[in-house]
Backbone as CSV, one residue per row, in Angstrom:
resi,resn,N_x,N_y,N_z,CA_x,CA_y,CA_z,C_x,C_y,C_z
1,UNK,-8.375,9.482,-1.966,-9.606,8.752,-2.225,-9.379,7.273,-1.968
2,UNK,-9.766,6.722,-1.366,-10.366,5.184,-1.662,-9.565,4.761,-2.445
3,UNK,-8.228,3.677,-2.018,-7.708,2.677,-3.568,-8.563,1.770,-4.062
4,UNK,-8.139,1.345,-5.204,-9.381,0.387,-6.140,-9.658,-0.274,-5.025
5,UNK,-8.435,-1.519,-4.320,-9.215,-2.291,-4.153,-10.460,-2.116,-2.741
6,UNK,-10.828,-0.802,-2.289,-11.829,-0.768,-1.220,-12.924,-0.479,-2.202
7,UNK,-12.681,-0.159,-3.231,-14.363,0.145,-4.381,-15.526,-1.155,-3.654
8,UNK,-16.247,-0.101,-3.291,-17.278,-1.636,-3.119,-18.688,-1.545,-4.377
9,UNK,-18.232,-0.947,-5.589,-19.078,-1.486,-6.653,-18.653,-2.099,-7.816
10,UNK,-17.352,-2.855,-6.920,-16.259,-4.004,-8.183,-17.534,-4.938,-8.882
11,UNK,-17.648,-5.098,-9.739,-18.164,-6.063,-10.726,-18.150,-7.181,-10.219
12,UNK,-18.931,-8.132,-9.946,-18.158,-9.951,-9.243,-17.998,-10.954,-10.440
13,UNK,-17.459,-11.726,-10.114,-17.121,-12.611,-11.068,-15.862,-12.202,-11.765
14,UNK,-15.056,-11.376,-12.017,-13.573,-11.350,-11.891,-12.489,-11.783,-11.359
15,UNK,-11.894,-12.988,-11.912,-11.092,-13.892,-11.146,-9.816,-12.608,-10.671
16,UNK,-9.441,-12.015,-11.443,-8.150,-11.240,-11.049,-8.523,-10.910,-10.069
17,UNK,-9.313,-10.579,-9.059,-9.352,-10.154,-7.649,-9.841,-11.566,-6.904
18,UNK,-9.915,-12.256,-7.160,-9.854,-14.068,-6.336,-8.657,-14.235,-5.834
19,UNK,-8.455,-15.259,-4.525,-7.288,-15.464,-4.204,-6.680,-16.164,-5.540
20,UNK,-5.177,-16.303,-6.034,-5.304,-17.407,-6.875,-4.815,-19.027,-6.229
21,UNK,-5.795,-19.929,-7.531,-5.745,-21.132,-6.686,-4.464,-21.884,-6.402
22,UNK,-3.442,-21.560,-6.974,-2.141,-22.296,-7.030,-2.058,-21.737,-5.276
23,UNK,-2.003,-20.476,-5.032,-1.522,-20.098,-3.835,-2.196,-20.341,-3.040
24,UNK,-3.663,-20.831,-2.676,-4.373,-20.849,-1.897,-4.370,-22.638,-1.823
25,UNK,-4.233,-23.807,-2.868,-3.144,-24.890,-2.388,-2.140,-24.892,-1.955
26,UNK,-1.514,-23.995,-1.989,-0.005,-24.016,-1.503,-0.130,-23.690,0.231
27,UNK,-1.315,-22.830,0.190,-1.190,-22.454,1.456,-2.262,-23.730,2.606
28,UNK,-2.862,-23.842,2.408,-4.071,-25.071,2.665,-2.730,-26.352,2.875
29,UNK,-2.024,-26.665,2.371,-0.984,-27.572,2.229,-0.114,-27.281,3.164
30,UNK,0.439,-26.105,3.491,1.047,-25.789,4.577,0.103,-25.693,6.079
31,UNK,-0.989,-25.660,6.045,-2.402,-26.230,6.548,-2.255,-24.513,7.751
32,UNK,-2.225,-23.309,6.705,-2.214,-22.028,7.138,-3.486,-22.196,6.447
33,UNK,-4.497,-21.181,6.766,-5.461,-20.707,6.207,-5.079,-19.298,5.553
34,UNK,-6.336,-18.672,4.091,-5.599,-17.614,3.759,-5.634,-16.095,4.468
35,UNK,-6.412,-16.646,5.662,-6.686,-15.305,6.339,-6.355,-15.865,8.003
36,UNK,-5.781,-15.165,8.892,-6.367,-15.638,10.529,-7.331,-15.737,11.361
37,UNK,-7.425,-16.748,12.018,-8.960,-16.368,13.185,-8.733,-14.971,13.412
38,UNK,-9.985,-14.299,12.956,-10.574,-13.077,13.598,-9.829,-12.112,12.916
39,UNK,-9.541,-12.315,11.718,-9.389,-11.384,10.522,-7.880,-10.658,10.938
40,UNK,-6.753,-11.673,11.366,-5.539,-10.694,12.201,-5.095,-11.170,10.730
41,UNK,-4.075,-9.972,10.222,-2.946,-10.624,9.225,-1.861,-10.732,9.298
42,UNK,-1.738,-10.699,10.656,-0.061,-11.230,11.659,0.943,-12.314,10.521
43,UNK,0.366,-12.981,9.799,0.897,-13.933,9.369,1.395,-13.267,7.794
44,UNK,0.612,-12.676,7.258,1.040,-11.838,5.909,1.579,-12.809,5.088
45,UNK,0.371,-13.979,4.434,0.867,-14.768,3.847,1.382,-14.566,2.433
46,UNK,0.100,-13.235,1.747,0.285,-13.168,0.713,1.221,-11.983,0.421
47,UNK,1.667,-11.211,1.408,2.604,-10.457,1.392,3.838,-10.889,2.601
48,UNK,4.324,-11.957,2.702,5.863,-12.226,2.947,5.932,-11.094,4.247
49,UNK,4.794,-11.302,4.982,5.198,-11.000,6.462,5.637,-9.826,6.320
50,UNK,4.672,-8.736,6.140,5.267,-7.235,6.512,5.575,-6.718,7.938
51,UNK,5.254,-7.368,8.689,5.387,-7.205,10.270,6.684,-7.094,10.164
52,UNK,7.577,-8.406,9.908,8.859,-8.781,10.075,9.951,-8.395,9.105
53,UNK,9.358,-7.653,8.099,10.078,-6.529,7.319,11.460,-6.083,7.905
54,UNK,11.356,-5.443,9.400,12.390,-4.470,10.141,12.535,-2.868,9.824
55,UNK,13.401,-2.876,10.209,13.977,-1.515,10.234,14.707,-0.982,8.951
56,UNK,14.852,-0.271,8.236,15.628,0.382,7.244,16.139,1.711,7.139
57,UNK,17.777,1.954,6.964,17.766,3.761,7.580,17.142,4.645,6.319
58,UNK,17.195,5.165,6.337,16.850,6.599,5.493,17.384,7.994,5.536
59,UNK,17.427,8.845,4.854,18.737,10.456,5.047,17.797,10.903,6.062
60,UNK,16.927,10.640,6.470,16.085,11.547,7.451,15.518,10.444,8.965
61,UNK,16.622,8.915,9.085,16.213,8.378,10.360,15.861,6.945,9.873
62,UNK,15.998,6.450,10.824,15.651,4.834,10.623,13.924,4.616,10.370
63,UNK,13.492,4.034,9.390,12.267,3.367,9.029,11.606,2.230,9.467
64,UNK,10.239,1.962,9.454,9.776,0.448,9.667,8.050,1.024,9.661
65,UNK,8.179,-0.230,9.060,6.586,-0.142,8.567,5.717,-0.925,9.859
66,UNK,4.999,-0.500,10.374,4.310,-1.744,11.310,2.701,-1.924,10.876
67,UNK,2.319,-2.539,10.744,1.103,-3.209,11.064,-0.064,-2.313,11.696
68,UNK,-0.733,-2.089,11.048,-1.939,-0.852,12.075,-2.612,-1.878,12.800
69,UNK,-2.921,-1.045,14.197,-3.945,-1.753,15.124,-4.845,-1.145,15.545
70,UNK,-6.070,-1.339,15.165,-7.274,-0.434,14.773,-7.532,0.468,16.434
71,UNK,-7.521,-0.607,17.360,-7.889,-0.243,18.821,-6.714,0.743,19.431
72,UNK,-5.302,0.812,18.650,-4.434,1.691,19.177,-4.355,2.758,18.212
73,UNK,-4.315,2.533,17.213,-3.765,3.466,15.903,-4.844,4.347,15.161
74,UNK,-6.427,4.317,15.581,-7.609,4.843,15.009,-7.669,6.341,14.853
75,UNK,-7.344,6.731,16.041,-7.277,8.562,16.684,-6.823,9.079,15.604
76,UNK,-5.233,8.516,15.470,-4.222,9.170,14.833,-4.657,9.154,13.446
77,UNK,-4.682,7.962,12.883,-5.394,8.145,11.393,-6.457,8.534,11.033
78,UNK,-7.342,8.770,11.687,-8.431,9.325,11.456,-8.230,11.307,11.303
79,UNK,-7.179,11.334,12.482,-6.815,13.219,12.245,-6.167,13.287,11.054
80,UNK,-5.411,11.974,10.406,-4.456,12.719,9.265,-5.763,12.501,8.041
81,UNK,-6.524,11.772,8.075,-7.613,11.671,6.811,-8.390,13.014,7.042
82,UNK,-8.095,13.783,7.741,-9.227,14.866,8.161,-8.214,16.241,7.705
83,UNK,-7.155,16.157,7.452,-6.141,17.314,7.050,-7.073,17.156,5.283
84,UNK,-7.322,18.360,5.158,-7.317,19.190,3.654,-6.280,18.000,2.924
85,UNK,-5.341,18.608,3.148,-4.332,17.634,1.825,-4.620,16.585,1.782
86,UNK,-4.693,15.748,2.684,-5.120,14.363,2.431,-6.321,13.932,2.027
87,UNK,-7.490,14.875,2.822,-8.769,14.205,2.074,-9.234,14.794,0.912
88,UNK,-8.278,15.164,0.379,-8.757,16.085,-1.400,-8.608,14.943,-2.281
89,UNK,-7.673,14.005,-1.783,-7.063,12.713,-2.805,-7.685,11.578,-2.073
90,UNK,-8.084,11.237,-0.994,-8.149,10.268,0.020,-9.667,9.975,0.213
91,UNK,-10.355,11.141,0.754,-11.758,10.935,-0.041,-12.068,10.383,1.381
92,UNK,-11.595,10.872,2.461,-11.879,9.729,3.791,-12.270,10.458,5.090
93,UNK,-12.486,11.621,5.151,-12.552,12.935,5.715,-14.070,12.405,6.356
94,UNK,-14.421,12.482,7.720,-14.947,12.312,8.470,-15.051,11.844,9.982
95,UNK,-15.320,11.382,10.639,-15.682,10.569,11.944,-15.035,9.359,11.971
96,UNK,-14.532,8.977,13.341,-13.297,7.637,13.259,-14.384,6.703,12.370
97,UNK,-15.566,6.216,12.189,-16.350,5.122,11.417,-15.708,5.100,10.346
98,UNK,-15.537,6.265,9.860,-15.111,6.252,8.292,-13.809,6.100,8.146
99,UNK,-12.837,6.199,8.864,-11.336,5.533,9.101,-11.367,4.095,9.360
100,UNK,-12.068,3.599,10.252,-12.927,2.690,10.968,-13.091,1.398,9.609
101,UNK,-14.091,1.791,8.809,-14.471,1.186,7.665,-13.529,0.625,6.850
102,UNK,-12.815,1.524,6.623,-11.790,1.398,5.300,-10.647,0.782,6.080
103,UNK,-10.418,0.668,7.294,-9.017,0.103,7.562,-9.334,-1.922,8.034
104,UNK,-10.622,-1.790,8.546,-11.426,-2.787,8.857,-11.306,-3.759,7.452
105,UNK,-11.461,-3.530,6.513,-11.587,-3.682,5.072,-10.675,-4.522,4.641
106,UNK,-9.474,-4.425,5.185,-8.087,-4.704,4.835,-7.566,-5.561,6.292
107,UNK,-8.033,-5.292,7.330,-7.811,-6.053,8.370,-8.567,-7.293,8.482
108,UNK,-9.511,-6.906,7.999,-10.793,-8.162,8.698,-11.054,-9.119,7.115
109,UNK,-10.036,-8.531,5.820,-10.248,-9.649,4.850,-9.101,-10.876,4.321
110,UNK,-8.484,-11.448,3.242,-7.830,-12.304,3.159,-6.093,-11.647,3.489
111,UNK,-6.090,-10.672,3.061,-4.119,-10.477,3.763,-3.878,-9.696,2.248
112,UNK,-4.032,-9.541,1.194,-3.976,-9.006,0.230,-3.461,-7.749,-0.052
113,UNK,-3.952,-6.932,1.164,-3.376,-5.527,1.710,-3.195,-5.378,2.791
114,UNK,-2.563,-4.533,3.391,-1.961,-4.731,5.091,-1.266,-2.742,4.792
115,UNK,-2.463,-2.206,6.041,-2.031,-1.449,6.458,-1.277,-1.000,7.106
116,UNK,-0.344,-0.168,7.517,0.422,0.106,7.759,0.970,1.448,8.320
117,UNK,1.646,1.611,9.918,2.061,3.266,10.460,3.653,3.576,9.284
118,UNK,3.479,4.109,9.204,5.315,4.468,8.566,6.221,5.468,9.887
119,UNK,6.967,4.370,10.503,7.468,5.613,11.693,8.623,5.266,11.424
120,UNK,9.525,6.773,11.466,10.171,7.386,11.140,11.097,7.721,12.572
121,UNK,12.355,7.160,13.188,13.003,7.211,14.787,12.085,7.007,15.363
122,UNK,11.071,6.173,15.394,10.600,5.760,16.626,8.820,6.651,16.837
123,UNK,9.070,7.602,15.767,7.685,8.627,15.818,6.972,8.042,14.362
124,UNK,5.257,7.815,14.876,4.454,7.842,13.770,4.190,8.527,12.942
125,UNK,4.551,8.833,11.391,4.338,10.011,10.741,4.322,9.765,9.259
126,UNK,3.649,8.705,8.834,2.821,8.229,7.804,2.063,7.094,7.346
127,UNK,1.397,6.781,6.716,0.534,5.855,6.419,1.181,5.145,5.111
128,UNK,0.698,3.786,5.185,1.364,2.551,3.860,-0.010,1.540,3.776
129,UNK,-0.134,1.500,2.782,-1.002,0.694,2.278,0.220,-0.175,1.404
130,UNK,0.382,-1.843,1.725,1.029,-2.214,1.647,0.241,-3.328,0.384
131,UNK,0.229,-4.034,-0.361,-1.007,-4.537,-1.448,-0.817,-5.262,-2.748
132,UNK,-1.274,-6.604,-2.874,-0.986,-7.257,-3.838,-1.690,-7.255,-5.354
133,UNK,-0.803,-5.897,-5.848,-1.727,-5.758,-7.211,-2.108,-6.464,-8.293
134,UNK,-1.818,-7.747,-8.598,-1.938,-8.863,-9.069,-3.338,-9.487,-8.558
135,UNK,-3.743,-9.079,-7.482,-5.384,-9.455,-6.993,-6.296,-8.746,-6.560
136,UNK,-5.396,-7.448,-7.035,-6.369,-6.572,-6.693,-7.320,-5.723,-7.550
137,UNK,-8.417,-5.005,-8.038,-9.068,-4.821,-8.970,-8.549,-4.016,-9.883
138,UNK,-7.369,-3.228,-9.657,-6.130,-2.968,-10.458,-6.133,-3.107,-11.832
139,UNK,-6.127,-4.672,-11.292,-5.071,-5.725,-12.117,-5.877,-5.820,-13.729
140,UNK,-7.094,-5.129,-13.370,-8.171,-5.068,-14.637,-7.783,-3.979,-15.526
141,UNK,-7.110,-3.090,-15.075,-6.653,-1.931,-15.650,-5.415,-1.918,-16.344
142,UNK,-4.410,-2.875,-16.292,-2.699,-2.748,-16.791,-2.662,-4.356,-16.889
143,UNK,-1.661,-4.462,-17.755,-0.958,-6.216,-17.945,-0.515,-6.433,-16.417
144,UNK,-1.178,-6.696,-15.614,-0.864,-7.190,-14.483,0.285,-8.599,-14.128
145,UNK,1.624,-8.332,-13.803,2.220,-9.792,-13.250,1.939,-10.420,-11.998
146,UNK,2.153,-11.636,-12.149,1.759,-12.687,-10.608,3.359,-11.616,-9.944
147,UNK,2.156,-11.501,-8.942,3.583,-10.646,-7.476,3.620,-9.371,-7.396
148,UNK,3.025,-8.573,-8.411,3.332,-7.499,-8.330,2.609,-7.239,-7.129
149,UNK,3.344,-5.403,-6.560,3.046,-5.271,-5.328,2.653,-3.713,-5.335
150,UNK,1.451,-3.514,-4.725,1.217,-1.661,-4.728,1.439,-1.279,-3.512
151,UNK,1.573,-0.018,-3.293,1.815,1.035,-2.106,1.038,2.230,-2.704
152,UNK,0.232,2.733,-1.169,-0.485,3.829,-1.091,0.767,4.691,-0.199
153,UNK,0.330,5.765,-0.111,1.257,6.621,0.706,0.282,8.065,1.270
154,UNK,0.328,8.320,2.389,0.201,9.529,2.781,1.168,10.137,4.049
155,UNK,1.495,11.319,3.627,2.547,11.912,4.906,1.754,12.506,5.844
156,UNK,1.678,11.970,7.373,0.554,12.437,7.956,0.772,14.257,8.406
157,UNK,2.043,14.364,8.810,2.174,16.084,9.036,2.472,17.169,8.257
158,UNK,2.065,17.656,8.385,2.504,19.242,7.280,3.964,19.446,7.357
159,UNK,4.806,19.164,8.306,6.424,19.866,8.379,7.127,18.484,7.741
160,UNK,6.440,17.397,7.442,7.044,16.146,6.762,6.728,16.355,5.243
161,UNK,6.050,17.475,4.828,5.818,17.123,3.645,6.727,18.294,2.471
162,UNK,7.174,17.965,1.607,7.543,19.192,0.680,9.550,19.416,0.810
163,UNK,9.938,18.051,1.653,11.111,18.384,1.629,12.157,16.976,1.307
164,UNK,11.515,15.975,0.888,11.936,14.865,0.348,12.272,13.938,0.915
165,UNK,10.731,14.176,2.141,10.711,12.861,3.537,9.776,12.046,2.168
166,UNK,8.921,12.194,1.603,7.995,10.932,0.908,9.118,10.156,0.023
167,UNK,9.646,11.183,-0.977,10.195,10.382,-1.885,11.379,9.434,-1.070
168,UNK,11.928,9.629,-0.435,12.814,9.097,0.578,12.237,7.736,1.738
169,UNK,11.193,7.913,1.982,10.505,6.726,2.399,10.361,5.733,0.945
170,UNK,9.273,6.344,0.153,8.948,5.337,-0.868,10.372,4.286,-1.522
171,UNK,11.381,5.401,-1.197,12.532,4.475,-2.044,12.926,3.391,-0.936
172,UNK,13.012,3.733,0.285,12.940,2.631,1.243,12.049,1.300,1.191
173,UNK,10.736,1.567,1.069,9.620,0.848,1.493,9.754,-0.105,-0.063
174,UNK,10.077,0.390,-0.742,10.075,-0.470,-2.293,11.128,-1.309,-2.255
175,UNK,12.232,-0.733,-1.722,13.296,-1.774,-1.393,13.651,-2.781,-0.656
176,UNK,12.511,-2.572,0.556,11.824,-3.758,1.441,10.871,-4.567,0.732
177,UNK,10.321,-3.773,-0.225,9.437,-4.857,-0.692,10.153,-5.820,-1.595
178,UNK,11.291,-5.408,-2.496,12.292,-6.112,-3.500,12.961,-6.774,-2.574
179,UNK,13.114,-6.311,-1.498,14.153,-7.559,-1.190,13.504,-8.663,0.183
180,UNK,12.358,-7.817,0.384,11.728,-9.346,1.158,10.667,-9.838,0.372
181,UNK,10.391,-9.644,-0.813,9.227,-10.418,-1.573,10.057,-10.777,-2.906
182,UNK,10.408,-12.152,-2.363,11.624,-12.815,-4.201,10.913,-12.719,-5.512
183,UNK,9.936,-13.152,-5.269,9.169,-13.214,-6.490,8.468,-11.975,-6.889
184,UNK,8.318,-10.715,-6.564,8.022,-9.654,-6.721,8.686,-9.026,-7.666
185,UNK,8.662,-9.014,-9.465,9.806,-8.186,-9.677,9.663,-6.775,-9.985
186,UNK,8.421,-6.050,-9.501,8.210,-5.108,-9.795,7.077,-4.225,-8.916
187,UNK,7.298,-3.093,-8.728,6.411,-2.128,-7.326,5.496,-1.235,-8.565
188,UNK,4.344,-1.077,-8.196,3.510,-0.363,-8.576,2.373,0.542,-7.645
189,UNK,1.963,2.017,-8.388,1.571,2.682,-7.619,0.786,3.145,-8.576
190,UNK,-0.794,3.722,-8.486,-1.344,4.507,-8.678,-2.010,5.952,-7.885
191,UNK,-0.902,6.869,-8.163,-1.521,8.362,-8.021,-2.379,8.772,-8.893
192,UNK,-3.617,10.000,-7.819,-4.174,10.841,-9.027,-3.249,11.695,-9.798
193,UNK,-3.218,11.824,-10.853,-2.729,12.324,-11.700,-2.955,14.019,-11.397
194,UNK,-4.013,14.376,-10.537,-3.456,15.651,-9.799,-2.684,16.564,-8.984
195,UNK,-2.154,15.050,-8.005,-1.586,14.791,-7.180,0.233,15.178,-7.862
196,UNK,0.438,16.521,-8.126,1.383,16.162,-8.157,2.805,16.347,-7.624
197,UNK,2.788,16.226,-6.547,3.484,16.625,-5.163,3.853,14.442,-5.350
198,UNK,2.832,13.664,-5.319,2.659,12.412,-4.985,3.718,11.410,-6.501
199,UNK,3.314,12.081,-7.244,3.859,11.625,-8.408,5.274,12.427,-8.620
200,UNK,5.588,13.065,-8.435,7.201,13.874,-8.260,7.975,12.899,-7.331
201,UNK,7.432,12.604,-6.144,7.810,11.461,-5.386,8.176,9.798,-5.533
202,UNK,7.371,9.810,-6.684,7.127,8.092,-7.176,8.476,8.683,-7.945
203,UNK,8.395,9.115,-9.124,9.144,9.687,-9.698,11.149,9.839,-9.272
204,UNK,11.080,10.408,-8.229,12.132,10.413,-7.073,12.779,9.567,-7.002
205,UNK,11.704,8.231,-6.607,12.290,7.105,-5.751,12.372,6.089,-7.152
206,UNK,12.573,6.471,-7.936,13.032,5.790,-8.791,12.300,4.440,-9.724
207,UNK,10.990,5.444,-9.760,9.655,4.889,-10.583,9.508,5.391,-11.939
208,UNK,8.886,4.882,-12.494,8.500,5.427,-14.465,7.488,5.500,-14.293
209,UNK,6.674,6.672,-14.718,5.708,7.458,-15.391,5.077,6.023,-16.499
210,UNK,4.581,5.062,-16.446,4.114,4.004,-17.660,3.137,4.394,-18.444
211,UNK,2.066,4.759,-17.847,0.886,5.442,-18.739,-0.251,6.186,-17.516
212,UNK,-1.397,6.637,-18.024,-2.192,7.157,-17.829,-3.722,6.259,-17.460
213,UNK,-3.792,5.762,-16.619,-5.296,4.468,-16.509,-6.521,5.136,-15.839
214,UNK,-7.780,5.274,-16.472,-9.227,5.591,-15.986,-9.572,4.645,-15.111
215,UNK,-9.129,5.022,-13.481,-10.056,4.052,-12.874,-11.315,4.427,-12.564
216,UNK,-11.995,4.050,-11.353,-13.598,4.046,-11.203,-13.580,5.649,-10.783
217,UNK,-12.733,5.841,-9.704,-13.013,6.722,-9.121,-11.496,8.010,-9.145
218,UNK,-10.825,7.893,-10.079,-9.714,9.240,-10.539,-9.386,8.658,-12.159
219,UNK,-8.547,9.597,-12.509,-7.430,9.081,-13.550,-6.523,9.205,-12.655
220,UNK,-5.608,8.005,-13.085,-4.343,8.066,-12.510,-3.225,7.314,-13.171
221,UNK,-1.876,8.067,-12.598,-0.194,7.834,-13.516,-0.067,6.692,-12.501
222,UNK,-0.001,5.444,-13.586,0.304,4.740,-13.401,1.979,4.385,-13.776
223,UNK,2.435,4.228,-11.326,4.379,4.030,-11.505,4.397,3.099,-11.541
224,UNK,5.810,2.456,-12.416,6.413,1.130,-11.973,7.953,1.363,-11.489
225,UNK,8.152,0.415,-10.759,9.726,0.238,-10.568,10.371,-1.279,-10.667
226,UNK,10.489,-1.538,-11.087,10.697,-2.676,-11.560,12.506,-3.743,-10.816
227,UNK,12.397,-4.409,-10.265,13.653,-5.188,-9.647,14.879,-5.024,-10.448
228,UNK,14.661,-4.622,-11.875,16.726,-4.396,-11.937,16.768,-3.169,-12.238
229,UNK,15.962,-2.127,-11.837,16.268,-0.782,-11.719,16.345,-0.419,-10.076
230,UNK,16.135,-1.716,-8.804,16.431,-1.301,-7.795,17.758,-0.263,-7.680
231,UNK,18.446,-0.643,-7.965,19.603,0.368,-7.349,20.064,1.565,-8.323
232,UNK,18.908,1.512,-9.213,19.126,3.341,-9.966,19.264,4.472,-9.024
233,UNK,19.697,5.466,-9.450,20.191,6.795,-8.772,18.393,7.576,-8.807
């Protein structure tokens, strides 16, 4: 389904989803704007340049998150939102518009979230929603810290799923996020709480079960992983 922050019947007037202003002087001062001409987020101000992340191995192949590009990458995501498994939780099951919409959303606004292929040797074969839960409508739901960082996840093929390619990415992708975002001291995720193939995974990669949060549109187990449990087993 839809993460919070694409809800488009957020309440307005909630600063927790505003850029905040310390960072948006900071950035104006560096005389970056908080978004690029023509909605590119090449620059990933508020997420520490996920482009330039790199490569990371994994028991199942070298990793790297790239950057979705709507005009190359549409086809493909649009078939994996259209698989049963995915659109039971994902909620996105239709015609490229409706892939279209929701990725547009995140491309064409301030940098806050940054989509993302997850390829795996060189082959495309999952999706990252990459996302600053600290501004995102989240943040209304849990004691939110400045930095914290969310990840969505979907495994786009059926022969990737059920054998401990997710949990094995997520522990990657969290560890890119700990160690290229300093001030980040902690990864957060909300699964549906039905989902639990998705939450066995959070779980895996070396997340805590924190509580249980009613958002708009699921309940969901709310993970954390927090920076000095990076290198737990």
């Amino acid at each position: 389904m839809p993460p919070p922050h694409q809800t488009p019947t957020d309440p307005a007037g909630d600063d927790t989803v505003d850029l905040r202003v310390d960072e948006l002087v900071a950035l104006l001062a560096a005389g970056t704007p908080p978004h690029a001409p023509g909605g590119s987020q090449a620059d990933g101000d508020l997420l520490d340049s996920v482009a330039d992340w790199g490569r990371t191995p994994t028991p199942f192949g070298d990793f790297q998150l790239l950057p979705v590009r709507l005009d190359k990458d549409l086809r493909l995501l649009t078939a994996w939102m259209n698989d049963p498994a995915v659109a039971a939780y994902w909620e996105l099951a239709g015609p490229d518009s409706v892939t279209a919409e929701h990725l547009r959303a995140q491309l064409e606004g301030d940098g806050r979230s940054v989509p993302c292929l997850g390829v795996l040797d060189s082959v495309p074969m999952s999706y990252f929603e990459i996302y600053r839960a600290d501004l995102d409508p989240l943040a209304r739901y849990y004691p939110a810290r400045p930095h914290d960082t969310g990840i969505h996840l979907l495994i786009g093929g059926a022969t990737d799923r059920g054998r401990g390619v997710g949990t094995a990415l997520l522990r990657a992708v969290t560890d890119l996020v700990l160690a290229r975002r300093p001030h980040c001291t902690r990864v957060v995720a909300e699964p549906d709480i039905r989902n639990t193939p998705s939450v066995s995974a959070f779980l895996g990669a070396g997340f805590h079960r924190s509580a249980e949060v009613d958002l708009p549109d699921k309940r969901a187990a709310l993970m954390v992983r927090e920076r000095t449990l990076r290198h737990s087993p």
